[in-house]
C-alpha positions in Angstrom: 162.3 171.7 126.8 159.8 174.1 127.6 156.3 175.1 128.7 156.4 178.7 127.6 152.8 179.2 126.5 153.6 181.2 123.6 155.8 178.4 122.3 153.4 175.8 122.9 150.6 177.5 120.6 152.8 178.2 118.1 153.8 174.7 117.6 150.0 173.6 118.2 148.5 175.6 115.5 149.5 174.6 111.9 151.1 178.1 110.1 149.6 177.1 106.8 146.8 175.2 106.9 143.4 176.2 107.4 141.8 173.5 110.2 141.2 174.6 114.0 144.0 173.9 116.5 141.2 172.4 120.0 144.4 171.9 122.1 147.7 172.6 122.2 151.0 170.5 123.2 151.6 170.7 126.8 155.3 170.9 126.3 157.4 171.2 123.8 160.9 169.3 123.7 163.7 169.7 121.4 166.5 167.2 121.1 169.7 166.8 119.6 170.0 163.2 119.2 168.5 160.1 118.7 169.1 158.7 122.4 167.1 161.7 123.7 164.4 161.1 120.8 164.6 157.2 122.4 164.6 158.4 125.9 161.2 160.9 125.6 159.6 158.4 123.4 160.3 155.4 126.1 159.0 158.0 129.1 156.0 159.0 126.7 155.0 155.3 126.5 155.3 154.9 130.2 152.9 157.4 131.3 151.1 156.8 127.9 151.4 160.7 127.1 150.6 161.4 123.3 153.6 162.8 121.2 153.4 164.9 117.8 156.7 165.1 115.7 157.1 168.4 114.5 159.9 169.4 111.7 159.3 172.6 109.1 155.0 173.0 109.9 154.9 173.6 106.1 152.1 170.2 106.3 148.4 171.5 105.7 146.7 168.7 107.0 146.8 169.2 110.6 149.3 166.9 111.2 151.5 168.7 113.8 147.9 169.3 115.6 147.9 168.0 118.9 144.6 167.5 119.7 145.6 165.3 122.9 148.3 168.0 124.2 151.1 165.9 125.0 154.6 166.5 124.1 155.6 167.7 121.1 158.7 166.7 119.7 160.3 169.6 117.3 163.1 168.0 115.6 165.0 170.8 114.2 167.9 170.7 116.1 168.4 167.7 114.5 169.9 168.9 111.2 173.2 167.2 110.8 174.5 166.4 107.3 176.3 162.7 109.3 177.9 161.1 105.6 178.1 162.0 101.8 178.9 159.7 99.7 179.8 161.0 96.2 180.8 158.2 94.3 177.4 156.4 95.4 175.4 159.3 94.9 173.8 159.4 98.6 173.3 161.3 101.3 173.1 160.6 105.5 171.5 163.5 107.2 169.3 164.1 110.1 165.4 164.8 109.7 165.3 168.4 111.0 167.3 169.8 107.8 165.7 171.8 105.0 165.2 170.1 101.6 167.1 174.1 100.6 169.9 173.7 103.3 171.0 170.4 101.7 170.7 171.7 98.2 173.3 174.2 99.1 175.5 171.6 101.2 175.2 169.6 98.1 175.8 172.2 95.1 179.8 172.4 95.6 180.2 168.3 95.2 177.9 168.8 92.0 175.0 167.1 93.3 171.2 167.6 94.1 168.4 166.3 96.1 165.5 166.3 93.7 162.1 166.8 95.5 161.0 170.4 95.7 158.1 170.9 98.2 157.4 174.5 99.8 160.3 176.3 101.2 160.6 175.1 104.6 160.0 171.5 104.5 162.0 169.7 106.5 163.8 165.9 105.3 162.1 164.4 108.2 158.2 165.8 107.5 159.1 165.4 103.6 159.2 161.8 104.5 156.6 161.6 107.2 154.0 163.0 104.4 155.4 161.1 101.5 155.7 164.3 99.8 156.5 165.1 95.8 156.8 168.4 94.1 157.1 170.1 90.5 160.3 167.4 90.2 158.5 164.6 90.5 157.3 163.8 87.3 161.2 162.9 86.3 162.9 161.6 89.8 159.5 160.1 91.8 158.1 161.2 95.4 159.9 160.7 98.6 158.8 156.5 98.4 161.4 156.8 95.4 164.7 158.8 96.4 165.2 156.7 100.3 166.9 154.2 100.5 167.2 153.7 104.4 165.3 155.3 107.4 166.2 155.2 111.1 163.0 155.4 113.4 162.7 155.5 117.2 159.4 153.2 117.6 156.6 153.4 120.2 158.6 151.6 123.0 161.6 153.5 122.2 163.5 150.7 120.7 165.7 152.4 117.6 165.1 150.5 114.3 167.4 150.9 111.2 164.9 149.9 108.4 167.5 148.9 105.3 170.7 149.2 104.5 172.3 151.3 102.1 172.7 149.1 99.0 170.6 151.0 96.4 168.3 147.6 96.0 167.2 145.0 98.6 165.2 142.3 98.6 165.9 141.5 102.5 163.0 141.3 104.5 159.5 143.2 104.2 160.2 147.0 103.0 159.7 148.8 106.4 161.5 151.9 104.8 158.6 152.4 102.2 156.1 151.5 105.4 157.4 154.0 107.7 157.1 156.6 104.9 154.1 158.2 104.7 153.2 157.1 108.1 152.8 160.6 109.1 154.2 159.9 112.7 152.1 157.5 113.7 154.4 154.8 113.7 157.2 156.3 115.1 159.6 158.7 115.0 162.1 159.4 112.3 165.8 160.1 113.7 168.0 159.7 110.4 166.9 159.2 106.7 169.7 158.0 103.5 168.8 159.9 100.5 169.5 159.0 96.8 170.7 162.2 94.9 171.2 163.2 91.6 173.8 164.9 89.4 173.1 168.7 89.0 172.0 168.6 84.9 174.6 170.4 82.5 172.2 172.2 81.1 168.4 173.1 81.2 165.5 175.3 79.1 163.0 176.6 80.7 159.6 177.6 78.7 156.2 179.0 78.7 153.0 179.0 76.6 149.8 180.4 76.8 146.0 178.4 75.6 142.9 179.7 75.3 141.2 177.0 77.5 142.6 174.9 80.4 141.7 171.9 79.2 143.6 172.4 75.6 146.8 173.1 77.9 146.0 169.9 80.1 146.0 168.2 76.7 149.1 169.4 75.7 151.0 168.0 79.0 149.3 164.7 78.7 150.6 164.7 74.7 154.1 165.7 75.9 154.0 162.9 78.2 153.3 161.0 75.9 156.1 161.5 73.1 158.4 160.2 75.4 160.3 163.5 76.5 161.8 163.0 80.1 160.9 166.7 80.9 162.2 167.4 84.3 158.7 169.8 85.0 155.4 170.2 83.5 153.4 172.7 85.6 149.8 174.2 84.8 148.4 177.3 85.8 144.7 178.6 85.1 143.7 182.2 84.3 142.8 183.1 87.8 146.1 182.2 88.8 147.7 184.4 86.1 145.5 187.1 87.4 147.3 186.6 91.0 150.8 186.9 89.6 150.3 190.1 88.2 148.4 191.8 90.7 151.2 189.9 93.5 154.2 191.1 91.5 153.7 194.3 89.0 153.7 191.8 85.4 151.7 191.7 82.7 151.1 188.6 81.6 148.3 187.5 79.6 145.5 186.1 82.4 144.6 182.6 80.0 145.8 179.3 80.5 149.6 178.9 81.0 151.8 176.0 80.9 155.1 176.3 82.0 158.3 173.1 81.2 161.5 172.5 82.3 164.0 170.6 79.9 166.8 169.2 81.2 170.4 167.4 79.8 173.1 168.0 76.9 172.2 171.8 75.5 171.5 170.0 72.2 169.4 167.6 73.6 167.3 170.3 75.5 166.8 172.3 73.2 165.9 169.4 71.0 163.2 168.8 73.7 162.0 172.1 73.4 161.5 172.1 69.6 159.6 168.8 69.6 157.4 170.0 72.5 156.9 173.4 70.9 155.2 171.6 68.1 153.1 169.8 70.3 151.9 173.0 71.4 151.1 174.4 67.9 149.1 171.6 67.4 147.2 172.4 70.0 146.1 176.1 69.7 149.1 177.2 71.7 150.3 180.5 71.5 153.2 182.8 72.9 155.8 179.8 73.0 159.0 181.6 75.2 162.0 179.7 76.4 164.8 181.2 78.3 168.2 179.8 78.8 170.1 182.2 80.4 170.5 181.6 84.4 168.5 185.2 85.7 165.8 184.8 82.4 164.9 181.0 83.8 164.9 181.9 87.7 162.9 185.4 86.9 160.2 182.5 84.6 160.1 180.0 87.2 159.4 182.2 90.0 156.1 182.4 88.7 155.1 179.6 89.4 157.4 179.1 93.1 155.5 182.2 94.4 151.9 180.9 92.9 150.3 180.4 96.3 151.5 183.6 98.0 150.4 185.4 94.8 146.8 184.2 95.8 146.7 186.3 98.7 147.4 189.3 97.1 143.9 189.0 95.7 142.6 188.4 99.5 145.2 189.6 102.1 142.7 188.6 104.9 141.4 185.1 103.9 142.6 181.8 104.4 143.1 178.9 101.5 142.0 175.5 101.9 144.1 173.7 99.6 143.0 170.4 97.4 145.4 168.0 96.5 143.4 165.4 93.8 145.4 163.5 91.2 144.4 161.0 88.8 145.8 158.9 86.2 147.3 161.1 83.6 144.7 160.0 80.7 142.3 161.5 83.0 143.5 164.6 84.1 142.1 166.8 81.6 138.8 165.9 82.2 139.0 166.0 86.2 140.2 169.9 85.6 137.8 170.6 83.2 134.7 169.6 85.2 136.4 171.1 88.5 136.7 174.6 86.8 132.8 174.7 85.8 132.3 173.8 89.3 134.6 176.7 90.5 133.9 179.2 88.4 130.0 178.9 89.1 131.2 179.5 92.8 131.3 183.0 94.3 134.5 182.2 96.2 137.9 183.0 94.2 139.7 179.8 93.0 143.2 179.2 91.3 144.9 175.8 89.7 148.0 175.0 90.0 148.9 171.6 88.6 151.8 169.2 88.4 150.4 168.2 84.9 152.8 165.6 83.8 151.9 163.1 86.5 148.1 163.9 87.0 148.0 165.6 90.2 146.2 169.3 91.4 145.6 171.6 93.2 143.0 174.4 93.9 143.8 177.3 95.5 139.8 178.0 97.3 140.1 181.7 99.3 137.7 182.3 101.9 137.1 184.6 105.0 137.7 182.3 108.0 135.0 184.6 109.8 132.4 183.6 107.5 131.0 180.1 108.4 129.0 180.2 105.0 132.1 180.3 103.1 134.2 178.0 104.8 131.0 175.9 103.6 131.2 176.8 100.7 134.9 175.7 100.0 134.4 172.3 101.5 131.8 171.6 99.3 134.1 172.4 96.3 137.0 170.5 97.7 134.7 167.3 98.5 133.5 167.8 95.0 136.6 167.8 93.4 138.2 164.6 96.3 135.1 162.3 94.6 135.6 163.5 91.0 138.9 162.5 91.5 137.9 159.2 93.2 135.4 158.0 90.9 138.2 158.2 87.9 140.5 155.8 90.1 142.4 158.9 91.4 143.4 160.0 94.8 141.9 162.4 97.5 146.1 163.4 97.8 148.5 163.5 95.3 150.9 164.9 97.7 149.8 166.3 100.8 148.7 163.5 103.0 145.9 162.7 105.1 146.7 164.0 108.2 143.1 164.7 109.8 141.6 166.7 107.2 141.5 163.5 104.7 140.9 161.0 106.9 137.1 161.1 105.6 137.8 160.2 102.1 140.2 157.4 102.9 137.0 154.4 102.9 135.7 155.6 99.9 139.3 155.1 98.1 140.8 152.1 99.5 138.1 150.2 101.3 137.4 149.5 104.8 139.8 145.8 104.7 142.7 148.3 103.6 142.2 150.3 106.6 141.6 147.7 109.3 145.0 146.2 107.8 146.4 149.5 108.7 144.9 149.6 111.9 146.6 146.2 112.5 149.7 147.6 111.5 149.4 150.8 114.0 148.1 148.6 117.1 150.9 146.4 116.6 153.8 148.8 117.0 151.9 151.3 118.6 149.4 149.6 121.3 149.4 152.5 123.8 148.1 154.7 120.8 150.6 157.3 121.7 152.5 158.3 118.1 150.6 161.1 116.9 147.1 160.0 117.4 143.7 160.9 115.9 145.7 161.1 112.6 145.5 159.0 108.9 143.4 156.2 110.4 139.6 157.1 110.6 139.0 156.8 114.3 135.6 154.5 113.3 138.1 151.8 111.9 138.7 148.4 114.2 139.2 144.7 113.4 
């Protein structure tokens, strides 16, 4: 525990995200087990003292915010790995350990966890935000690879949500209710995780267009011919432009999409073939595919580093960070109309896209000190939140609500949805205390 003030602001105000921190927590606690998760949580309720679970702050939502103070509850001492189980292919480990600090644990026994957020996440905040990744498109979000949660509720009483059968159709799904819930509904003290064998062999490839929307029509086509690619990920000229001014290259600044094939080496490079056609068809040019271990890690670290690569354009600037996604017959269409929109705008923009499952992001750079910009990269997020909406998309693909997407939640589900969520959060929370003044628009009752 502590009340150290330089700890307290650093846990209060969110390391990558781009919305003001109005308070901070007024202490900090860090425990090492779920009784003491139970015991603070019980003593919280008491007193009816807010509390904001914190794991790897790589969120950019403002959800660690505590705009309340309050305790905050920093679980990464938590960060046991408690069972593997390699014949059934899962995983018991507490919520403060990286989604990388498993991978490792796992890569002797031949075995992977699948969802790839930014280096840092936490398995606890990955669930909490119902977070995906460049994998997703071939293993599903977080809703997909969990198969149990433990959570320490409002009251403090501990609740084990499923069991660990890989299928159940005992009770209502709490597990798929508790994630996503973005600690409002309680804290999450252990998570079972479905993993996946580490692929014999995989192909990774790049290709360049001369317009974005010809290379969103090429991941939608690849989707399409049935090729489980394991990653389709889109990157616009801008973008390009970051990568070579961020790391020395010299690649040429014009739409780029970049795949990852995955299985037998014949089938893979079967894959690649087929979607190398695809890409001729298409006005593609400068098809590369590497299969040697350094060529495929020295390719893909293009796009890993994408958003620090931004920065190198504007070291002194913040990014707000959109996280639209539509259905995949629309996605070319959303992009194209979001890059006349960002182009015409005097503020530097990037996309980065998870192409093969409809869902991007822009990268909008602005100078925090200048109110007229901040402005200015609102409106272009809003514009692309209700582009997305009004093609039966989402305001986040990814990212969560948190308090900076709370706004947009009415337009997208409707107000009923949200006062059945507001049920939902009275009735296990009634004090208000788990993280509040987060996912539920504070104007919602019932």
């Amino acid at each position: 525990m502590t009340f150290d003030y330089d700890e307290r602001y650093y846990h209060g105000k969110p390391q990558n995200s781009f919305h003001n921190a109005v308070n901070i927590p007024d202490v900090v606690v860090f425990p090492r087990s779920e009784k003491e998760v139970s015991q603070i949580v019980k003593s919280c309720n008491k007193y009816k003292v807010p509390i904001v679970p914190y794991g790897g702050a790589t969120s950019i939502e403002g959800h660690t915010l505590s705009p309340n103070g309050g305790v905050c509850i920093d679980m990464t001492l938590m960060k046991r790995v408690k069972a593997l189980h390699i014949e059934d292919m899962d995983v018991v480990v507490e919520p403060g350990i990286g989604w990388m600090e498993l991978n490792e644990y796992l890569e002797p026994y031949g075995l992977f966890f699948p969802l790839d957020p930014g280096p840092g996440a936490t398995i606890g905040g990955m669930c909490a935000t119902r977070c995906s990744g460049s994998l997703a498109v071939r293993y599903g979000t977080m809703r997909d690879n969990v198969i149990s949660l433990k959570v320490v509720l409002a009251n403090g009483d501990i609740v084990k949500t499923a069991s660990r059968a890989r299928k159940s159709a005992a009770g209502y799904d709490l597990t798929r209710l508790m994630i996503g819930s973005e600690g409002t509904l309680g804290v999450i003290t252990e998570v079972t995780l479905r993993l996946q064998k580490i692929p014999e062999h995989s192909v990774v490839a790049m290709c360049n267009f001369p317009t974005i929307k010809e290379a969103a029509d090429v991941a939608i086509a690849t989707m399409l011919s049935g090729i489980q690619v394991s990653r389709v990920e889109l990157l616009d000229e801008v973008q390009v432009r970051a990568v070579n001014i961020a790391n020395g290259k010299n690649l040429p600044e014009v739409p780029t999409l970049m795949f990852e094939f995955i299985g037998t080496e014949a089938y893979s490079r079967e894959q690649t073939q087929i979607v190398q056609r695809i890409v001729s068809e298409h006005n593609g040019s400068d098809f590369v595919f590497a299969e040697d271990p350094q060529a495929k890690k020295e390719l893909w670290k293009i796009r890993k580093e994408a958003l620090w690569a931004c920065f190198a354009m504007e070291p002194n600037f913040e990014a707000m960070i959109s996280d639209v996604c539509v259905p995949l017959s629309h996605l070319a269409e959303l992009i194209s109309r979001s890059k006349q929109e960002l182009d015409a705008s005097p503020l530097v923009c990037t996309v980065i896209a998870h192409a093969g499952d409809g869902n991007f992001h822009t990268v909008i750079l602005f100078d925090p000190n200048q109110e007229e910009q901040r402005r200015e990269a609102e409106r272009l997020n809003q514009f692309m939140v209700y582009t997305a909406l009004s093609m039966e998309g989402t305001c986040t693909g990814e990212h969560g609500v948190g308090t900076g997407k709370m706004k947009y939640l009415e337009k997208e589900l409707g107000i009923e949805a949200l006062r059945t969520m507001k049920q939902i959060k009275t009735a296990l929370d009634p004090n208000n205390i788990m993280n509040p003044g987060k996912l539920i628009p504070p104007h919602v009752c019932f």
